[in-house]
C-alpha positions in Angstrom: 0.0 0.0 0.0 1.8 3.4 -1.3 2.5 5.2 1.9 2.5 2.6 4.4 4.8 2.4 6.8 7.4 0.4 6.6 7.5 -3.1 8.7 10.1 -3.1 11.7 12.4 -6.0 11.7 12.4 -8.5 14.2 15.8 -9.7 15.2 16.5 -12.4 17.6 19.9 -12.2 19.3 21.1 -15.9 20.6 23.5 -14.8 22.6 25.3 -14.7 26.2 24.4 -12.0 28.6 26.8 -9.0 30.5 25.0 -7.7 33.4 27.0 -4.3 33.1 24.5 -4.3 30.0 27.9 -3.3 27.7 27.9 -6.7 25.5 26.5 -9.7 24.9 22.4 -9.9 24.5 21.9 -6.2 26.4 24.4 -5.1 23.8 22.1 -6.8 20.9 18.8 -5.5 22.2 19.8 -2.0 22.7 22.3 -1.8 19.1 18.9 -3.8 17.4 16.4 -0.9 19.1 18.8 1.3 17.9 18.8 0.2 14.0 15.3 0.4 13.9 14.8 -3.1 14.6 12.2 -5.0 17.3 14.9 -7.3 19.6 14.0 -10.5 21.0 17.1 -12.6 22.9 17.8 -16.6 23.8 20.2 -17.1 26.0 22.7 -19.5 25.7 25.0 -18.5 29.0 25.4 -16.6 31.7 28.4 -14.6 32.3 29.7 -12.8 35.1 31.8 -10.1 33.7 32.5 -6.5 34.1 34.3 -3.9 32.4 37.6 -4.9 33.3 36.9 -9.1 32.1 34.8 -12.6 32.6 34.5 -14.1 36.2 32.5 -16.9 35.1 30.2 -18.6 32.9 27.4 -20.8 33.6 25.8 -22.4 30.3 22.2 -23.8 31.2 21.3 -27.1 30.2 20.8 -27.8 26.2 17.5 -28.6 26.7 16.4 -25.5 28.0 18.2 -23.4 25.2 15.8 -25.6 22.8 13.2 -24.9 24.7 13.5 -21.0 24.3 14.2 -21.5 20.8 11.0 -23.2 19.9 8.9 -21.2 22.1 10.3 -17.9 20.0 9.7 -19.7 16.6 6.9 -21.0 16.9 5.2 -17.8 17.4 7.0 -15.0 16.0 7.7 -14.9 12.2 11.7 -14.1 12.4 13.4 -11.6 10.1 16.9 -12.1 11.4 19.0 -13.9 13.8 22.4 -12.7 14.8 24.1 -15.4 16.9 26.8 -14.4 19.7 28.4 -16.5 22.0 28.2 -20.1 22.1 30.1 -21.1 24.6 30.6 -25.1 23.9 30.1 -27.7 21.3 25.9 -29.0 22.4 25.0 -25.2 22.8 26.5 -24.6 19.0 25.1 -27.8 17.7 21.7 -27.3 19.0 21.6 -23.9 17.6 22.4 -25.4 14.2 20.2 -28.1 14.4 17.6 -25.3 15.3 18.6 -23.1 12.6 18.5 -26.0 9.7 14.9 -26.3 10.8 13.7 -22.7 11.0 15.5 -21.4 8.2 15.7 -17.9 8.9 16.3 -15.7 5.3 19.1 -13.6 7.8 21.6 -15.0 9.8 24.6 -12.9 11.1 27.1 -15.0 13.3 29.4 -13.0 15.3 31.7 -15.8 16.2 32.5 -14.8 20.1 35.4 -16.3 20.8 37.7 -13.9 22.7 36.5 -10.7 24.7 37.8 -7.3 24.2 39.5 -8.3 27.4 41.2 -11.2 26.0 39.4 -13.5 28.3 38.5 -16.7 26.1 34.5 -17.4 25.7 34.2 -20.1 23.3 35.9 -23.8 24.4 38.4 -25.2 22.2 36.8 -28.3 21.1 33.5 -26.0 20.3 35.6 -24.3 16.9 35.0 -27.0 14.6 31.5 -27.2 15.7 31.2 -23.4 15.1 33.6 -23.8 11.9 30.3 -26.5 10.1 27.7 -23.5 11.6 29.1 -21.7 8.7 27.5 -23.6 6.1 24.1 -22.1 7.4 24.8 -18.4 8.0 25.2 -15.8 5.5 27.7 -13.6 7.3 30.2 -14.1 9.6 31.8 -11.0 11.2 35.2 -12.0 13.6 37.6 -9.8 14.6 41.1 -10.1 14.0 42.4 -13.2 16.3 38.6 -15.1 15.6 39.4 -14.5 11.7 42.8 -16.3 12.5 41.3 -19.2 14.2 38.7 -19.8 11.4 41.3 -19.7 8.7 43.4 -22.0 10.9 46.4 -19.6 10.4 48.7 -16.8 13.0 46.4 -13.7 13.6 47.3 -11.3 10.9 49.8 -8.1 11.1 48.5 -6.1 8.4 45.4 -5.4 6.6 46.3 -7.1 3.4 47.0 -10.5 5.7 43.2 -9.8 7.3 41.2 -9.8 3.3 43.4 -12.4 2.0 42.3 -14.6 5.7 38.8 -12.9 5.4 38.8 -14.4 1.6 40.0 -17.8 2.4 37.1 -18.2 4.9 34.8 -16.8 2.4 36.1 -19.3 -0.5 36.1 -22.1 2.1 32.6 -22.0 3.8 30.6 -20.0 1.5 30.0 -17.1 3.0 30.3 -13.4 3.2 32.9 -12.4 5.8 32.5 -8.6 7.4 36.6 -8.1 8.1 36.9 -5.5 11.0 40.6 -3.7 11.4 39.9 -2.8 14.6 42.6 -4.6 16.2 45.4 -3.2 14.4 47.7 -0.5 15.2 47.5 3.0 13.5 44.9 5.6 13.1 42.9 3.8 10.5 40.2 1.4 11.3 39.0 -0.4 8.1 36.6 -2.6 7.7 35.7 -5.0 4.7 32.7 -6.9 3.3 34.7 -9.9 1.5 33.4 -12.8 -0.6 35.2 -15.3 -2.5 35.5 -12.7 -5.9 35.0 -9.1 -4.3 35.6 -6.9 -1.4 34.1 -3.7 -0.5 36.3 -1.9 1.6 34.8 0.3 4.7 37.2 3.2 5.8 37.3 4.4 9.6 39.5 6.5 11.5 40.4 5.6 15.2 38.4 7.4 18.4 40.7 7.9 21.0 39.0 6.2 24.2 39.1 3.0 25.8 35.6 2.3 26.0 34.9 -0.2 23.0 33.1 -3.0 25.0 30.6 -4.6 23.0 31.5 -3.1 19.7 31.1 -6.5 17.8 28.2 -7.4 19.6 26.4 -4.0 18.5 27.7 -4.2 15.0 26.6 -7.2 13.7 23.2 -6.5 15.4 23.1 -3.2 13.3 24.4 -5.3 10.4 21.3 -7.7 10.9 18.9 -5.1 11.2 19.7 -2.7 8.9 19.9 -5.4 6.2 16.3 -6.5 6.8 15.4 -3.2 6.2 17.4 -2.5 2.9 16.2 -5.6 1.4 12.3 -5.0 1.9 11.5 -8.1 2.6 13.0 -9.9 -0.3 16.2 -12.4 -0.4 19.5 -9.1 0.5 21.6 -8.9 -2.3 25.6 -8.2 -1.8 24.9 -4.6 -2.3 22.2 -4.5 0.5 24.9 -6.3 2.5 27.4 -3.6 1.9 25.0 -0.6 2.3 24.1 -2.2 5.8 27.6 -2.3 6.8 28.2 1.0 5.6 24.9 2.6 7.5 25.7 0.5 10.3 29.3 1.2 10.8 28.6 5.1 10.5 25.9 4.4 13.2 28.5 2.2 15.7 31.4 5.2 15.1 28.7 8.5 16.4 28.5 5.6 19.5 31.9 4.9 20.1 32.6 8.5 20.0 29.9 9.3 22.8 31.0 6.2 24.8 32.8 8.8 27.6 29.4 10.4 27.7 28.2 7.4 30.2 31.2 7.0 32.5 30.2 3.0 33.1 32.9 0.9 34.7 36.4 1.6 35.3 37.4 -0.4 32.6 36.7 -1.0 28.7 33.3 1.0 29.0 30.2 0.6 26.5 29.6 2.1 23.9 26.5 4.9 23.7 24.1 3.1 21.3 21.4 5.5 21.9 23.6 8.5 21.2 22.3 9.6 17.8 18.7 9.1 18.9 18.9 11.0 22.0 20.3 14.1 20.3 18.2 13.9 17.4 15.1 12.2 17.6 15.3 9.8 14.6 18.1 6.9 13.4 19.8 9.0 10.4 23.1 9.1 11.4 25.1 12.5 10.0 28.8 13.3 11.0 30.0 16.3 12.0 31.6 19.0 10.0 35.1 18.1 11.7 34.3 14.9 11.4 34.4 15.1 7.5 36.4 17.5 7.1 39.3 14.8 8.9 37.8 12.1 7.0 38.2 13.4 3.6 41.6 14.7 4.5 42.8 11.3 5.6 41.0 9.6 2.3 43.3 11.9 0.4 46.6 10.9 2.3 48.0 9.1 -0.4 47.8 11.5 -2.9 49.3 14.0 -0.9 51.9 12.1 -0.4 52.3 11.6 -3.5 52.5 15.2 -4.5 54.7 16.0 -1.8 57.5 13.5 -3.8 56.5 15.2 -6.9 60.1 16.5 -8.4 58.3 19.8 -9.6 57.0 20.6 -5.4 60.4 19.4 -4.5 62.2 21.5 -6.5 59.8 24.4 -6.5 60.4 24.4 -2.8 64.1 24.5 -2.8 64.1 27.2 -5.8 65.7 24.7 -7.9 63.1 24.5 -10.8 63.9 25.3 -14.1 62.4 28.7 -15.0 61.1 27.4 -18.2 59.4 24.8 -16.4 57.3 27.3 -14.1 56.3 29.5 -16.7 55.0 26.6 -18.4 53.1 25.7 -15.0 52.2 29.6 -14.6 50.5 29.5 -18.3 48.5 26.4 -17.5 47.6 28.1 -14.1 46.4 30.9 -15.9 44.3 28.7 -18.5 42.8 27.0 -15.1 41.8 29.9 -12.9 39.4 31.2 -16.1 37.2 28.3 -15.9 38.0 27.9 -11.9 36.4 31.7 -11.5 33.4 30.4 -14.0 32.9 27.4 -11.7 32.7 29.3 -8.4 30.2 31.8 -9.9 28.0 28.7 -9.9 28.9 27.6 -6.7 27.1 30.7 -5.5 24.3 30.9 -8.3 23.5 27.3 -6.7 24.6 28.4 -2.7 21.6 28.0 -0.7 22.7 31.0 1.5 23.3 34.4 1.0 26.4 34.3 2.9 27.5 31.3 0.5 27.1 33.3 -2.3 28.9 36.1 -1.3 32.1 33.7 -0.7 32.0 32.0 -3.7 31.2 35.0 -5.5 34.3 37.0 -3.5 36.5 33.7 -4.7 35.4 34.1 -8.3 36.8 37.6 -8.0 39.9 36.5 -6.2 40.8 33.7 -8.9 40.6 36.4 -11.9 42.6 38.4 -9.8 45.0 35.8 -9.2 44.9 34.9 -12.9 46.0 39.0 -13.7 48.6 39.2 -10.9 49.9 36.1 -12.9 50.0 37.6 -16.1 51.5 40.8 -14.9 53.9 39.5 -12.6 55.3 36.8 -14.6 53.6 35.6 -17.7 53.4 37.6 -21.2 50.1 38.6 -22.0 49.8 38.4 -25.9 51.6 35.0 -25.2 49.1 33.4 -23.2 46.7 34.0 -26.3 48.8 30.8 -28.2 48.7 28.5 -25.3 47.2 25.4 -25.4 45.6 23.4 -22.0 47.4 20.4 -21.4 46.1 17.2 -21.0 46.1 17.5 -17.2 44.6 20.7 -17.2 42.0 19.9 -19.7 40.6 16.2 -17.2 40.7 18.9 -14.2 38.2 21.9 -16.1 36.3 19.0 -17.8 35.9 17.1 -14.1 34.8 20.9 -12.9 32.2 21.5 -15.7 30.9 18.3 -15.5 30.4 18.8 -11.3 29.1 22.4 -12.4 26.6 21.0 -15.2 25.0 18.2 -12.7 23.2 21.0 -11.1 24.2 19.8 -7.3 25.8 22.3 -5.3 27.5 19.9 -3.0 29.0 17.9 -5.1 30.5 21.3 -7.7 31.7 22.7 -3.9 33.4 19.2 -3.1 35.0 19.4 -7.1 36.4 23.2 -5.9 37.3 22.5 -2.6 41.1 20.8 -3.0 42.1 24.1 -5.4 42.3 25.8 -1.8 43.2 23.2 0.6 45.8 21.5 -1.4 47.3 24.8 -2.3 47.2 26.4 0.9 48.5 23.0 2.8 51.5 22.9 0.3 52.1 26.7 0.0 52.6 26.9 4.0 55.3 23.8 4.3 56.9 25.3 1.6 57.3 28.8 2.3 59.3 28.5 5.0 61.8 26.9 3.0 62.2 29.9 0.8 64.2 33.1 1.5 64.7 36.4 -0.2 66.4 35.7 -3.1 64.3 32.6 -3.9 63.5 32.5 -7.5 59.6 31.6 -6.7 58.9 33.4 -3.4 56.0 35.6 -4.8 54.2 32.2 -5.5 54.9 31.0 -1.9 53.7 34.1 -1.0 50.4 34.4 -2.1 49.4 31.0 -1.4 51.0 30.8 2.5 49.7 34.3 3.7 46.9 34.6 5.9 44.0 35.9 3.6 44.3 32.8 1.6 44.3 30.7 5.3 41.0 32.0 5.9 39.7 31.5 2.4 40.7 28.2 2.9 39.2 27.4 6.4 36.0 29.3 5.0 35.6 26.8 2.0 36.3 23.7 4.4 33.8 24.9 7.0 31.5 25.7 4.3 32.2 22.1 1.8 31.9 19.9 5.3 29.2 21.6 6.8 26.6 20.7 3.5 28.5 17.5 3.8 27.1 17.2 7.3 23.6 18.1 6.5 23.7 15.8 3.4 21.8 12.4 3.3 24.9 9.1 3.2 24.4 9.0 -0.7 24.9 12.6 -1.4 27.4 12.7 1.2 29.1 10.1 -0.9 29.0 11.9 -3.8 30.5 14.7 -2.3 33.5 12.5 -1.2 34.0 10.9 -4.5 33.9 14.4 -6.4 36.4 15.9 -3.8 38.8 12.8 -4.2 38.9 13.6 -7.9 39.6 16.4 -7.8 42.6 15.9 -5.2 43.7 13.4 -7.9 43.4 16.1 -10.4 45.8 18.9 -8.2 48.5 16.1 -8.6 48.6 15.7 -11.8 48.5 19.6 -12.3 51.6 19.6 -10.1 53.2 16.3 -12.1 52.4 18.0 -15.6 54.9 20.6 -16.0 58.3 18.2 -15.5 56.3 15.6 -18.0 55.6 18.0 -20.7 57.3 18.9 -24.1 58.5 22.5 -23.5 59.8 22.9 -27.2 58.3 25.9 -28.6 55.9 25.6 -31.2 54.9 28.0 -33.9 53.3 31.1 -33.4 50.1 31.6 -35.0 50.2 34.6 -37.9 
């Protein structure tokens, strides 16, 4: 019926329980409530555990976990099971026994085998019983060391180790493994969504607290009941899969970064599932301005990097570049900032502010004016009239027009965005290599002074904040168009040293 509201999944969590409410079935119930989901929860043990580890475990007898089983079945139509801890070898065979039966169309297993205190919650001769429950789940999300025990290999050091485990597993069993990074050191925190042929890759950054109890729990709940959602009902396919991780993950990272809000335990916390909710009243998750403006910055490492080894930034910083050379950068510059000023004129034509407009419309101004201080200061005007783009700067306009053509201001503000960053990030780190006789120091100059700083913070708080307010698809858009366009400032920079500088004939 058009306009019905949409059905709320109902998710049963077979699981342990953590009285501190951080992991285990609280965790599911809350991170399933949380998702937009209805929770229901079997319990296959009882643990006594804190924040700072397990005490004990007391796993009921078998017949009793079949019991609650049945007596959930065989009255509620299930969307989804996500299955927790197991504990031992009947508890995981009963499940699967139960589960062959039933035949839920979602299964999630997070295979519990180790705490985030390291305390072991699965027995040893329960693995292989856990390793055949593979055959009847349809994704399996285990950390680092539970990936390494279901490949039957070391845990993995690196991130390339963890896919290539994550697609053994996958290849072996038949099923989709959710690879988390978590337990790797460094800032980044990837996650993957691998099968035997693909993998869709799930950057993260790190938060900087201690309080991460429960975070696999809580994702693979979110996993499970965001997927039921995405798929409508019908059988998910591996893009519903992915968009539920992806939806999911932003959801568990706004958590984890609120997880100091609750001040539970004095040791690995819980995270703040209800975080989002509480502050806004709904389940869309949006990051903040700061938030993307880091994470777009760090998605762009490498090709920073990369420009930073570029011989032309190398040698422009020491004053060691051929003259030739920068007047042949300085021309194509020149050829840019003409359709750059055309572009920003749109930004603010589009701007949904008047203060927008004004900036883009006072930048539009700026990059003509930039373009004549080039001309005057370096470049021969009637010159410039017989220069022709280069191939580099001819992908960057056409990448700008087409951003400017689509209509959507977000995405033709991500597009414009790396012009200042990337200019202003390398002007500053390289002006203070120059000095007064430096060949170049006029360039330096205008792009490390403070009026172009605050152009540049301007544009980020303005790009990042629509990024904010933007839906996850939009938001993505902006991200891919802003990545481009980072792509494009290096080969701007890599052009000039690649190109044939032989002069051409003039035109009569």
């Amino acid at each position: 019926m058009t306009g019905a509201t949409p059905r709320i999944p109902r998710v049963l969590s077979i699981a342990g329980t953590d009285p501190t409410g951080g992991a285990g079935i609280q965790a599911d119930l809350k991170s399933i409530a949380a998702n937009g989901g209805y929770g229901m929860a079997v319990v296959t043990a009882l643990v006594a555990q804190n924040t700072h580890g397990v005490r004990s475990v007391h796993v009921p007898p078998v017949a009793f976990l079949r019991d609650q089983l049945i007596a959930v079945s065989d009255d509620v139509r299930i969307d989804a099971v996500k299955i927790g801890m197991l504990a031992d070898v009947d508890v995981t065979r009963a499940v699967g026994e139960w589960l062959a039966q039933v035949a839920p169309p979602i299964v999630v297993l997070d295979p519990v085998m180790i705490a985030t205190s390291g305390d072991r919650l699965l027995t040893t001769d329960a693995e292989q019983a856990l390793r055949e429950l593979l055959s009847v789940v349809h994704v399996v999300t285990p950390n680092i060391p539970e990936l390494a025990v279901l490949a039957g290999e070391a845990v993995a050091g690196s991130w390339a180790e963890v896919l290539r485990q994550a697609r053994q597993v996958a290849d072996t069993y038949g099923v989709l493994v959710l690879a988390k990074g978590g337990h790797l050191a460094g800032d980044a925190v990837p996650d993957a969504l691998v099968d035997a042929h693909t993998v869709r890759e799930f950057p993260g950054l790190r938060i900087d607290t201690v309080n991460t109890h429960g975070t696999g729990c809580s994702f693979s709940s979110a996993v499970a009941t965001r997927v039921v959602a995405l798929a409508g009902g019908a059988e998910p396919t591996l893009a519903d899969w992915g968009d539920a991780v992806a939806e999911a993950k932003l959801w568990l990272t706004e958590s984890i970064a609120h997880s100091d809000d609750l001040d539970v335990g004095t040791g690995h916390g819980p995270i703040q599932h209800f975080a989002g909710l509480w502050q806004r009243g709904g389940l869309q998750t949006h990051p903040t301005p700061a938030q993307v403006a880091r994470s777009w910055w760090h998605d762009i490492g490498d090709i920073r990097s990369e420009t930073d080894e570029l011989q032309f930034v190398r040698r422009l910083g020491d004053g060691s570049l051929n003259r030739e050379v920068f007047l042949w950068y300085l021309e194509q510059d020149a050829l840019y900032l003409r359709e750059y000023a055309r572009m920003l004129a749109i930004a603010s034509r589009l701007a949904p502010t008047s203060a927008e407009q004004a900036f883009w419309a006072a930048s539009a101004h700026g990059a003509i004016a930039a373009e004549l201080a080039l001309h005057t200061g370096w470049i021969d005007e009637e010159n410039l009239a017989d220069v022709r783009p280069s191939g580099a700067t001819t992908a960057y306009l056409n990448h700008l027009a087409a951003a400017g053509a689509s209509g959507d201001y977000g995405v033709l503000v991500a597009a414009l965005l790396p012009c200042f960053w990337m200019y202003q990030d390398v002007g500053a780190r390289l002006h203070p290599l120059s000095h007064a006789e430096h060949p170049y120091r006029s360039w330096l100059d205008t792009y490390a002074d403070e009026a172009f700083a605050a152009s540049t913070a301007r544009a980020i708080e303005i790009v990042t904040g629509a990024a904010s307010a933007a839906n996850e698809p939009a938001r993505r858009r902006m991200a891919l168009a802003f990545r481009a366009s980072a792509g494009h400032e290096r080969e701007f920079f890599a052009a000039p040293l690649r190109a044939d500088l032989s002069p051409e004939p003039r035109s009569p």
